[in-house]
TORFI-548565 format. One record per residue (C-alpha): residue number from 1; residue in one letter; x, y, z. Coordinates in steps of 0.25 Angstrom, whole numbers, plus 5000, padded with zeros to 4 digits. Example, Ala and Ser with C-alpha at 12.3 -4.5 7.8 and 13.67 -1.06 7.14 Angstrom:
! TORFI-548565
resi|resn|u|v|w
1|A|5049|4982|5031
2|S|5055|4996|5029
//
This chain:
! TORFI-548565
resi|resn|u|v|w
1|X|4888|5029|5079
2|X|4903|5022|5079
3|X|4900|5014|5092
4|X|4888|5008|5083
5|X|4896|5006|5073
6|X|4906|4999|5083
7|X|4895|4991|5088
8|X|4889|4988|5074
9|X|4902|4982|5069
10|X|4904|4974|5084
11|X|4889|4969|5079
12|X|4892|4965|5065
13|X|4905|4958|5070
14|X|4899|4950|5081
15|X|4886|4948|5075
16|X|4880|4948|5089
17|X|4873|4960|5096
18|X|4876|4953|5112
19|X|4891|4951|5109
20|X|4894|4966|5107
21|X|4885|4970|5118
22|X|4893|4962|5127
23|X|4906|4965|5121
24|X|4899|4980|5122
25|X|4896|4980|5135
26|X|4882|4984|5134
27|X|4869|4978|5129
28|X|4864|4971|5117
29|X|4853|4982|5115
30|X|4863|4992|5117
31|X|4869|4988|5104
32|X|4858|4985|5097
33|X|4855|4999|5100
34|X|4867|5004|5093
35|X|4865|4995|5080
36|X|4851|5000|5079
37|X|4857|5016|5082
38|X|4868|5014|5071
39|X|4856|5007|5063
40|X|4847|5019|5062
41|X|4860|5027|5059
42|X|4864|5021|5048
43|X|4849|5019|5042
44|X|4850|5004|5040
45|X|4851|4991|5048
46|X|4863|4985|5052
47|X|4859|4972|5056
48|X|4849|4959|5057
49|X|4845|4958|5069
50|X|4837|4948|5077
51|X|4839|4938|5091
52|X|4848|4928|5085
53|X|4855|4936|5072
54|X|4862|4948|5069
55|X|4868|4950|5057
56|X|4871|4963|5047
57|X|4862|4968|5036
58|X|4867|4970|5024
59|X|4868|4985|5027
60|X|4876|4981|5039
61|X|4885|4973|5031
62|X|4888|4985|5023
63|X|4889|4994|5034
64|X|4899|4986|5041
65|X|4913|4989|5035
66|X|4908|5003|5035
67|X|4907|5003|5051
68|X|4920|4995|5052
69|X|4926|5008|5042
70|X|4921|5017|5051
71|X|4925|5013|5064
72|X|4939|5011|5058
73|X|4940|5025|5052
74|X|4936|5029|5068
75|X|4948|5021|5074
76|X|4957|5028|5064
77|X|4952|5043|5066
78|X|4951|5039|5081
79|X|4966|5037|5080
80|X|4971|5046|5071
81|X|4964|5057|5081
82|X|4971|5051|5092
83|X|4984|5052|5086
84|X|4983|5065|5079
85|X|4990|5071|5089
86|X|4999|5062|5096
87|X|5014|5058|5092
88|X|5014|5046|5082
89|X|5017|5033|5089
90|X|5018|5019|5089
91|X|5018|5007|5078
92|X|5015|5009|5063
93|X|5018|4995|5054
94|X|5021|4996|5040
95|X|5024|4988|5030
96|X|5030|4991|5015
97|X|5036|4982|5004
98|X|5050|4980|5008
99|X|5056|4985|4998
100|X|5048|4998|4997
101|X|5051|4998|5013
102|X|5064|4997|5012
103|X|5067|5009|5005
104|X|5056|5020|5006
105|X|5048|5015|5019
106|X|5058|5013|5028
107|X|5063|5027|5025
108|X|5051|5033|5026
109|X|5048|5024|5039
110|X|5062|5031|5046
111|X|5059|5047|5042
112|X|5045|5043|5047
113|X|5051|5036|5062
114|X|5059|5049|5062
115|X|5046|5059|5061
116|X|5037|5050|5072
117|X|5047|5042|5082
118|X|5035|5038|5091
119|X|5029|5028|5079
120|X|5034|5013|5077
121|X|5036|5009|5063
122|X|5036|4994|5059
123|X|5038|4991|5043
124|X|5036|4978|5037
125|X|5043|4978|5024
126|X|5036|4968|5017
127|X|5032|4964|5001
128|X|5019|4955|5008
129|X|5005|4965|5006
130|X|5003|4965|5022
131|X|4987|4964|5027
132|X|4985|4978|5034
133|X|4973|4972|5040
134|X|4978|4959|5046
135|X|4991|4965|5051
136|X|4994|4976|5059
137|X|5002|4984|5047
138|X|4999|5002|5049
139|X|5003|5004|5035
140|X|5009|4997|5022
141|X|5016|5002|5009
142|X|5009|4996|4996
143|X|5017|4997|4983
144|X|5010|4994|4971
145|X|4994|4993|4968
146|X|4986|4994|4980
147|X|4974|4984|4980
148|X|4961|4989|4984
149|X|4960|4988|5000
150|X|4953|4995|5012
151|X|4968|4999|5017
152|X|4970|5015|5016
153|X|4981|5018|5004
154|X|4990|5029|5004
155|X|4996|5032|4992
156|X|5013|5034|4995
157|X|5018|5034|4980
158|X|5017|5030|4965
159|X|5021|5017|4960
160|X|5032|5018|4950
161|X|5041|5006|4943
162|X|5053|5010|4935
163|X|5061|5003|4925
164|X|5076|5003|4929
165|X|5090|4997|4928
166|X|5104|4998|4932
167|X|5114|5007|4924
168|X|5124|4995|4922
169|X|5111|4987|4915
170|X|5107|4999|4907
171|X|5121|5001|4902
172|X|5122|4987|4898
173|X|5109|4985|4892
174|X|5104|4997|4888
175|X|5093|5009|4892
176|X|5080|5002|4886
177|X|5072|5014|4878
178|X|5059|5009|4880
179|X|5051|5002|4890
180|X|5049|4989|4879
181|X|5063|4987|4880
182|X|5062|4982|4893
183|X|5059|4970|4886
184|X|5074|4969|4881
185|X|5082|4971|4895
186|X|5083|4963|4906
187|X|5071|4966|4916
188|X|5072|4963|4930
189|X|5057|4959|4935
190|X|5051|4955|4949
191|X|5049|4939|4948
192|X|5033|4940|4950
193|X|5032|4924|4950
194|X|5022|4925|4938
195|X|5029|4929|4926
196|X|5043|4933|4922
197|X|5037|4945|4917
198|X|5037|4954|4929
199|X|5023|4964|4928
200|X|5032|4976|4934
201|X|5036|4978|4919
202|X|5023|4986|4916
203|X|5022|4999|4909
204|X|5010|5008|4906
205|X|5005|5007|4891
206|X|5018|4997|4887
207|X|5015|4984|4881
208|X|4999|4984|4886
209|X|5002|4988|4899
210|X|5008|4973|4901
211|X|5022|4971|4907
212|X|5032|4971|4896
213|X|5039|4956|4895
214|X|5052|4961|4901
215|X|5062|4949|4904
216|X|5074|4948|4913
217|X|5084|4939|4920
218|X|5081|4942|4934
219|X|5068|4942|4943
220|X|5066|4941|4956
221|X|5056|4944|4967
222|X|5067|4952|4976
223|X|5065|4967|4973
224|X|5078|4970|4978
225|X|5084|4959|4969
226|X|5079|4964|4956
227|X|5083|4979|4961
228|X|5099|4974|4963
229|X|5098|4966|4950
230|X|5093|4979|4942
231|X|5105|4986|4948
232|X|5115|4975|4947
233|X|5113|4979|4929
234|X|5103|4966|4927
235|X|5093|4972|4922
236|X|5079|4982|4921
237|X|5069|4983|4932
238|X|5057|4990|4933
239|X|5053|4993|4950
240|X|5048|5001|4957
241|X|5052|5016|4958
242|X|5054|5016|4974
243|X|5061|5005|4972
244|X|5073|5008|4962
245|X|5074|5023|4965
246|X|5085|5023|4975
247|X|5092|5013|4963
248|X|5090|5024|4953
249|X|5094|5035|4963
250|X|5106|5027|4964
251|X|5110|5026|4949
252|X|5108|5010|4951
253|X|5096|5011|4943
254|X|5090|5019|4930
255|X|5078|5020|4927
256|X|5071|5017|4915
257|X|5057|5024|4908
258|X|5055|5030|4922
259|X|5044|5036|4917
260|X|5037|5023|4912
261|X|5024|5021|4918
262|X|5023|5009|4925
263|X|5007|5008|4929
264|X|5000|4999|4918
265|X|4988|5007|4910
266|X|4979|4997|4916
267|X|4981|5000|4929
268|X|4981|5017|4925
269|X|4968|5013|4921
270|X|4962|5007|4933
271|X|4970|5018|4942
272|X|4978|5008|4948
273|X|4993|5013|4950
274|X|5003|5006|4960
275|X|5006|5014|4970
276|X|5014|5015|4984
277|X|5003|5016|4996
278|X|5002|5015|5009
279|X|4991|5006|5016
280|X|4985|5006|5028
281|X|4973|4999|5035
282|X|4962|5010|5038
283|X|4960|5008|5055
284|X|4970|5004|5060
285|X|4975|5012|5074
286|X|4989|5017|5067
287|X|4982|5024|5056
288|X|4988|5038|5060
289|X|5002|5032|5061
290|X|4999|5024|5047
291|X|4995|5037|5041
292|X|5006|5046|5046
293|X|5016|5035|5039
294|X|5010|5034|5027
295|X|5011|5050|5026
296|X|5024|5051|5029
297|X|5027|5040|5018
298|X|5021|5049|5008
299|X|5028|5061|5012
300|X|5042|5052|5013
301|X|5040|5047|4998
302|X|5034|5060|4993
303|X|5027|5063|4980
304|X|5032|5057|4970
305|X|5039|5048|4979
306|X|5055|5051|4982
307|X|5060|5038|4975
308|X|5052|5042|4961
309|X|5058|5057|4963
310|X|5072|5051|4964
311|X|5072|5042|4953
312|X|5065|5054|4944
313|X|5077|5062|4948
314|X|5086|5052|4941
315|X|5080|5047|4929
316|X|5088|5052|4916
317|X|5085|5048|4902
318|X|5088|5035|4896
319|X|5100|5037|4887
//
């Protein structure tokens, strides 16, 4: 039945029953023979067919991504057989946002090259969404909310922003006791292009689930600028956990209402959280490769993952 399939999709591609028999090797009856086999299988007609014209039904229109699905599933068992045995080898390309990259995936990448010597690893640190299906790119990291897509997710860890500054700013301006007071300091935002008003200053149930009006004197679109400007005592940021944690380990930075929830009510409602995943396009031949890196990246961050276990460790009450 897959070698119908095979020459179904052939078919459907070219539209033309004496092209695939040639390209086949065999004669036009000879598939014809096929379609009409793979016709009775599957209890319904594939195709329109006469001497000038063939064309898809409407059945055959539906069962066509399903054929494609199928014989991509078989490619991808086919090679994770083949390598189920044998030592792990050659090139896996990944790509991740640079800074994510820089300080949890190219750890994880060097314990991983320790594990398996015999596989080649190319990262691409990148803030561009790169097209897993126009280049050749094994696996991504996605920080945030994944879109709906036909790429295989893997969910590596939560999504968490924390409120934080630097000692030096905190001593000179004051702890702010509640999230509203945010409005009062000096908030260091992520310059969006659209507004002043950076969206990231969102918390759950706090004024309608609309990001409070915070202003500061400093935005920028550099993650690392805003990172050394809330460390140089400017003012309060409010980033992601993964990346302020080694700050906070450091004493550099303190965090503020660590337990504020961060995810808007509206999305809670629709089940929509942002999360860190790893994405990868089903079919393609380094799938066992693809999938052996992405379990040993949840492994390597753990469950909750080690920069939220690190800065739990640290938090103390606000004086």
């Amino acid at each position: 039945m897959l070698d119908a399939i095979r020459i179904f999709l052939a078919v459907a591609n070219s539209g033309n029953l004496s092209e695939v028999a040639r390209k086949e090797g065999v004669a036009a009856s000879s598939i014809s023979r096929k379609i009409d086999a793979l016709e009775e299988e599957l209890g319904f007609k594939l195709f329109l067919r006469s001497s000038r014209l063939i064309a898809l039904t409407d059945a055959g229109e539906q069962f066509l991504p399903r054929a494609n699905a199928i014989l991509l599933e078989m490619d991808e068992a086919k090679s994770a057989m083949a390598e189920l045995n044998a030592e792990p080898q050659g090139l896996l390309t990944i790509t991740a946002p640079a800074s994510f990259s820089r300080l949890h995936v190219a750890p994880a990448v060097a314990r991983f090259l320790k594990r398996y010597p015999q596989i080649e690893i190319e990262l691409h640190a990148s803030d561009g969404v790169v097209d897993l299906s126009s280049q050749r790119t094994d696996v991504a990291i996605r920080v945030g909310i994944l879109p709906d897509s036909d790429l295989v997710a893997t969910h590596l860890a939560p999504f968490r922003r924390i409120v934080c500054a630097s000692p030096d700013y905190l001593a000179r301006h004051g702890y702010p006791a509640t999230l509203q007071d945010l409005e009062q300091h000096n908030c260091l935002s992520l310059a969006t292009g659209v507004s002043t008003v950076c969206g990231l200053w969102t918390f759950a149930g706090l004024n309608r689930d609309v990001a409070l009006p915070v202003r500061g004197n400093f935005r920028t679109n550099d993650i690392n600028s805003l990172l050394q400007a809330a460390v140089e005592g400017i003012g309060i940021v409010h980033l992601a956990s993964w990346l302020v944690s080694d700050l906070i380990i450091a004493g550099k930075l303190v965090p503020l209402f660590p337990e504020a929830p961060g995810i808007p009510v509206r999305l809670l409602a629709a089940r929509i959280q942002p999360a860190i995943h790893a994405v990868r396009l089903p079919g393609r031949s380094h799938a066992t490769k693809a999938q052996l890196f992405i379990a040993h990246l949840k492994e390597y961050f753990g469950s909750p993952p080690y920069w939220d276990r690190a800065i739990a460790q640290r938090v103390k009450p606000a004086p």
